[in-house]
matplotlib code that plots the C-alpha trace (Angstrom):
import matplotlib.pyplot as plt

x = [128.1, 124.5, 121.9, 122.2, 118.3, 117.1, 115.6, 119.4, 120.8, 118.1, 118.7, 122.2, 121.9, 119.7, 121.9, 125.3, 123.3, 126.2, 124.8, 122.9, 126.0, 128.6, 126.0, 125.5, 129.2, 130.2, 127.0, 129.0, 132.1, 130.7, 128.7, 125.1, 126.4, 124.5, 126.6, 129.9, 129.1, 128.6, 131.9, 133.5, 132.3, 133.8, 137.0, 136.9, 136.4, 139.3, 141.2, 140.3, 141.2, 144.3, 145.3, 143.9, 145.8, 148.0, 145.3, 144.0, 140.6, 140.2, 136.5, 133.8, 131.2, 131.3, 128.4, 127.3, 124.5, 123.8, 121.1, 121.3, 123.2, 126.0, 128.0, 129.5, 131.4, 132.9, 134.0, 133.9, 136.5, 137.0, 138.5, 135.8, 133.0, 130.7, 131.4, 131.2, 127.5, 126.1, 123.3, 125.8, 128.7, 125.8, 124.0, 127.4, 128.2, 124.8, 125.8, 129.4, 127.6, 125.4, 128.1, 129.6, 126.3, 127.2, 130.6, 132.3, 135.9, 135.7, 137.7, 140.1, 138.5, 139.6, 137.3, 134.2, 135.0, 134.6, 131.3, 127.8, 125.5, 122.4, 124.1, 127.7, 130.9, 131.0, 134.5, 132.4, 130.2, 132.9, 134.4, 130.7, 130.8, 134.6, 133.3, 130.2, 132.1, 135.5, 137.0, 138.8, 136.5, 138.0, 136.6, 138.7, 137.7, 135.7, 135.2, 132.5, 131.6, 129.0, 127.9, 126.4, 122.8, 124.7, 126.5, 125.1, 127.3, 127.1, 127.3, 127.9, 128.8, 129.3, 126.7, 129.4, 129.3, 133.5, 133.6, 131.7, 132.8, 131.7, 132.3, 131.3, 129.3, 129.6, 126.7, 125.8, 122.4, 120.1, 118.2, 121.3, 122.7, 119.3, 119.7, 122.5, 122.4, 121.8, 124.7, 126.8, 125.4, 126.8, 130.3, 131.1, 129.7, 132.5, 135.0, 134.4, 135.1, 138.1, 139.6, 141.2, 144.5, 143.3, 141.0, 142.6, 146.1, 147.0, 146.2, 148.1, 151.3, 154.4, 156.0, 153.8, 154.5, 158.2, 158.2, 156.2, 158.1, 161.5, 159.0, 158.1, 162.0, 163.5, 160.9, 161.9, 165.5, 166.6, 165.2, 167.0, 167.5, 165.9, 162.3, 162.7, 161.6, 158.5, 157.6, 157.7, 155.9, 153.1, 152.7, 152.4, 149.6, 147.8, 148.6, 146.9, 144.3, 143.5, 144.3, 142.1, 139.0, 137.3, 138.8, 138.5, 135.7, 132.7, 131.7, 127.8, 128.7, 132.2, 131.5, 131.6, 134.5, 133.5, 133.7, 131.4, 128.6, 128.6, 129.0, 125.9, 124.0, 124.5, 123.4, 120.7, 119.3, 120.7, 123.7, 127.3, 128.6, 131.8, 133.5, 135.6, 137.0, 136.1, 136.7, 137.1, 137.1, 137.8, 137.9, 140.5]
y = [-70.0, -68.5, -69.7, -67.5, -66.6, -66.7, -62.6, -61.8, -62.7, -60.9, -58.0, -58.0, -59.3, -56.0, -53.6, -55.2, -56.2, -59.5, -63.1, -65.2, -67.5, -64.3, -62.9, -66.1, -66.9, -62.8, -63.3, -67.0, -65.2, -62.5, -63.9, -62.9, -59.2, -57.7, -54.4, -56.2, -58.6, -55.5, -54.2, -58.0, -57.3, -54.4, -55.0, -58.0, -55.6, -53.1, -56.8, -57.5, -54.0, -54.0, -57.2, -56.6, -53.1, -54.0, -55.0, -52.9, -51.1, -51.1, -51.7, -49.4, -46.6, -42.9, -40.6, -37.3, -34.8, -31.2, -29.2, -26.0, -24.1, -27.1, -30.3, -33.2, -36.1, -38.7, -42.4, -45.3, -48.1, -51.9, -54.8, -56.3, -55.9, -58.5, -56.3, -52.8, -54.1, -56.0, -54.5, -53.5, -51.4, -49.5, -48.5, -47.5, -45.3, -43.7, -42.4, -41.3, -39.0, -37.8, -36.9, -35.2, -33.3, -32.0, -31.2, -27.8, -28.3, -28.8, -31.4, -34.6, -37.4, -37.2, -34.6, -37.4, -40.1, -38.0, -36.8, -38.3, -40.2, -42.0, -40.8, -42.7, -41.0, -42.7, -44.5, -46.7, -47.5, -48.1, -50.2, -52.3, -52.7, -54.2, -56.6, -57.6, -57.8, -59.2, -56.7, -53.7, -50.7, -47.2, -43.9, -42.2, -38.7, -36.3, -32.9, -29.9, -27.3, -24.2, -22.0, -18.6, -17.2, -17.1, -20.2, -24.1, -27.4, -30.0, -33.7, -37.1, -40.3, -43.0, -46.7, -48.6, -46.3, -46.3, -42.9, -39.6, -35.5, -32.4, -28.9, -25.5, -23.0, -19.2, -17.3, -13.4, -14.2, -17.0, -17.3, -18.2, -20.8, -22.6, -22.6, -24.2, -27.1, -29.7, -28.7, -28.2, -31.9, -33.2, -31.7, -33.5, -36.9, -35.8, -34.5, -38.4, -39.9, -37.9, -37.0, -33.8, -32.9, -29.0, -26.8, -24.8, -24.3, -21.6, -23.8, -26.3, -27.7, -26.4, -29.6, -31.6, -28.8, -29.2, -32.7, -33.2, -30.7, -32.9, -35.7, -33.7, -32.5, -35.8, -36.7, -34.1, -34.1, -34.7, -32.2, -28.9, -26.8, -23.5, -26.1, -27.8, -24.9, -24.3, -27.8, -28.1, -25.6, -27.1, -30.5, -28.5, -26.2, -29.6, -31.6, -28.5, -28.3, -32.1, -32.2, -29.1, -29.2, -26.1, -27.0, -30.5, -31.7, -31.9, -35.4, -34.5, -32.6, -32.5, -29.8, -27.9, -27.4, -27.7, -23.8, -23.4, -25.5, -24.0, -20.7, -21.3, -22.5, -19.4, -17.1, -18.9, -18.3, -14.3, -14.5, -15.8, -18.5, -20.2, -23.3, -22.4, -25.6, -29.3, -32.7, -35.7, -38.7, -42.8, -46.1, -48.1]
z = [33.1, 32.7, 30.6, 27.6, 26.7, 23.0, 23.6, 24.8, 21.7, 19.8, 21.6, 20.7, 17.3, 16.9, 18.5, 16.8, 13.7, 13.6, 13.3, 16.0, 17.0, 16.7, 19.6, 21.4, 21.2, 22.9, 25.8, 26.3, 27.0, 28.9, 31.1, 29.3, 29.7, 27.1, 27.4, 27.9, 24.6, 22.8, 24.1, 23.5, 19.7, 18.8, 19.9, 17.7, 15.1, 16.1, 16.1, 12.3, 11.8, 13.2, 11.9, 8.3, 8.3, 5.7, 3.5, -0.2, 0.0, -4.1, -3.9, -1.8, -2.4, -3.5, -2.4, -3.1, -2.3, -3.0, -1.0, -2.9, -0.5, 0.2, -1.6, -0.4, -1.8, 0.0, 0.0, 2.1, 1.1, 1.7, 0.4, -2.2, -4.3, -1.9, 0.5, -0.9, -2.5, 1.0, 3.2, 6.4, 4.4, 2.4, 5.8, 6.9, 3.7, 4.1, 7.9, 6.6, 3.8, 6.6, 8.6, 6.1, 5.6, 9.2, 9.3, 9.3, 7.3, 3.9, 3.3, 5.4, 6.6, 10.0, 11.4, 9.7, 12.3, 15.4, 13.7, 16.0, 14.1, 16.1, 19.5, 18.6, 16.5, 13.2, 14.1, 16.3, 13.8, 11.4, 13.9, 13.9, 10.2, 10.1, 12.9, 10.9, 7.6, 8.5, 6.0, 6.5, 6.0, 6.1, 4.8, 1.9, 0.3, 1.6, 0.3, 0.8, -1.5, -0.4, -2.3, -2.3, -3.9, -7.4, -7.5, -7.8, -7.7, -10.5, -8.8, -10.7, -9.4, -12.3, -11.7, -11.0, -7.3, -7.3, -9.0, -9.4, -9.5, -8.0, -9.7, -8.2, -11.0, -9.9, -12.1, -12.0, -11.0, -8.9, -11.8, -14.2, -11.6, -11.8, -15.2, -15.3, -13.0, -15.4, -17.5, -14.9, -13.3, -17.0, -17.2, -14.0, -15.8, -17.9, -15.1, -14.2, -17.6, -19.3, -15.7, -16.6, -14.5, -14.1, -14.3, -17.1, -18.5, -15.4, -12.8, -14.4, -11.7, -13.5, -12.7, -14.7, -17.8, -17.4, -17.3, -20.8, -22.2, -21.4, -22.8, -25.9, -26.5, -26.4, -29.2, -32.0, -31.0, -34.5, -35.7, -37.1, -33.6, -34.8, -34.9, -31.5, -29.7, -31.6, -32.4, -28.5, -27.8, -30.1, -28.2, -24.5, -26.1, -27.2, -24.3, -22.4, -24.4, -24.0, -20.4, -18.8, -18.2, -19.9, -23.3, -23.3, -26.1, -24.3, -23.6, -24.3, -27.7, -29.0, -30.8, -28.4, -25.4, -21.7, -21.2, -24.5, -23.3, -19.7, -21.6, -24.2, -21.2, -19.2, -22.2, -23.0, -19.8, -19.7, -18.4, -17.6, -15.9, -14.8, -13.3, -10.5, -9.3, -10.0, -7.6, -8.7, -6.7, -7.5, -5.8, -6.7]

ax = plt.figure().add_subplot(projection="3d")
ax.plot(x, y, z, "-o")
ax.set_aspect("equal")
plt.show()
């Protein structure tokens, strides 16, 4: 066997970033192959992949960043809160939300892994952190948002880093999207709080309508049948109401609705303003 030197297993520890004995342990086994210990390493971690397959990610890290012109939001998942808050899965999240900063599709977190970050395709580097953590580590959401001169994206992601929103603003001018930012930045703290199921009450899944109305029926059905109708009709205009986003009580004044506040922001700065769709994306 050769004599495993002390700057060999620096030089791996630094290019694998995995303890001093985990790198003395892979140039033992290889021979002091610096390359082929590297190799040896990662298919350790394709092996605690593999074998922790089965496993929950409930715990990880949302990201989000907006540079006037485009949004993304993704997530990188594992299996526990140590993890999710140590040194190696947070450098990982970071290269994920840069290679989301990159990509072309808007949204499926396929296209992420093939994506080159520091000369390597993010799966290997995935692959590097499941090795170092012993947990399995997978990416979740990802979604992309640009916008043109008149539009502007409001981001949020809540402190506990499991949960945060995007939404796109379309204004009638530059100047109004501006404007609005900070409002639009707020509705998505409350996209990410009251988690509405739609936008508004047309692009509500008519599935979801007909199965509270069969809710709502079998509630009032002793009542006199010329009321069920109407009475019916009455809790699917509220649960609308409470459910979609632009007239949900704004979290930031409930005295006004979402669409109010964006609305009152717009004219205050000339102009109009509207959400045209929202994300919403949670750990766990």
């Amino acid at each position: 066997m050769a004599e495993i030197s002390a700057a060999s297993v620096m030089k791996l520890r630094k290019m694998s970033g995995q303890g001093m004995m985990d790198c003395k342990k892979a140039l033992e086994e290889t021979n002091g192959d610096v390359e082929a210990a590297m190799q040896l390493l990662r298919k350790k971690g394709l092996a605690t992949l593999a074998k922790r397959a089965a496993r929950e990610t409930t715990e990880g890290r949302v990201l989000c960043k907006f540079d006037g012109k485009t949004a993304v939001m993704v997530s990188l998942c594992c299996e526990t809160d140590f993890v999710a808050k140590s040194e190696t899965f947070i450098e990982a999240a970071d290269k994920l939300l840069q290679c989301a900063g990159k990509a072309a599709g808007d949204q499926g977190a396929e296209e992420l892994l093939h994506m080159e970050i520091d000369g390597r395709k993010f799966s290997e580097c995935l692959t590097d952190t499941v090795s170092k953590t012993g947990e399995k580590t997978e990416v979740g959401d990802y979604y992309r948002i640009k916008v043109g001169p008149n539009g502007t994206v409001g981001t949020y992601v809540h402190f506990n880093n499991k949960d945060g929103s995007m939404a796109e603003i379309e204004a009638d001018s530059p100047a109004v999207a501006a404007a609005v930012k900070s409002v639009a930045d707020e509705i998505c703290m409350h996209i990410t709080a009251m988690n509405p199921i739609a936008l508004d009450k047309t692009s509500v899944d008519p599935a979801i309508i007909e199965k509270e109305r069969a809710v709502a029926a079998e509630q009032v059905k002793d009542k006199p049948a010329n009321m069920i109708e109407k009475i019916v009709d009455g809790k699917i205009n509220k649960f609308l109401k409470e459910q979609c986003l632009i007239e949900q009580a704004f979290v930031k004044d409930d005295s006004k609705t979402v669409g109010q506040a964006l609305a009152d922001a717009a004219k205050a700065a000339g102009g109009t303003a509207k959400i045209k769709r929202f994300v919403r994306v949670e750990i766990g």
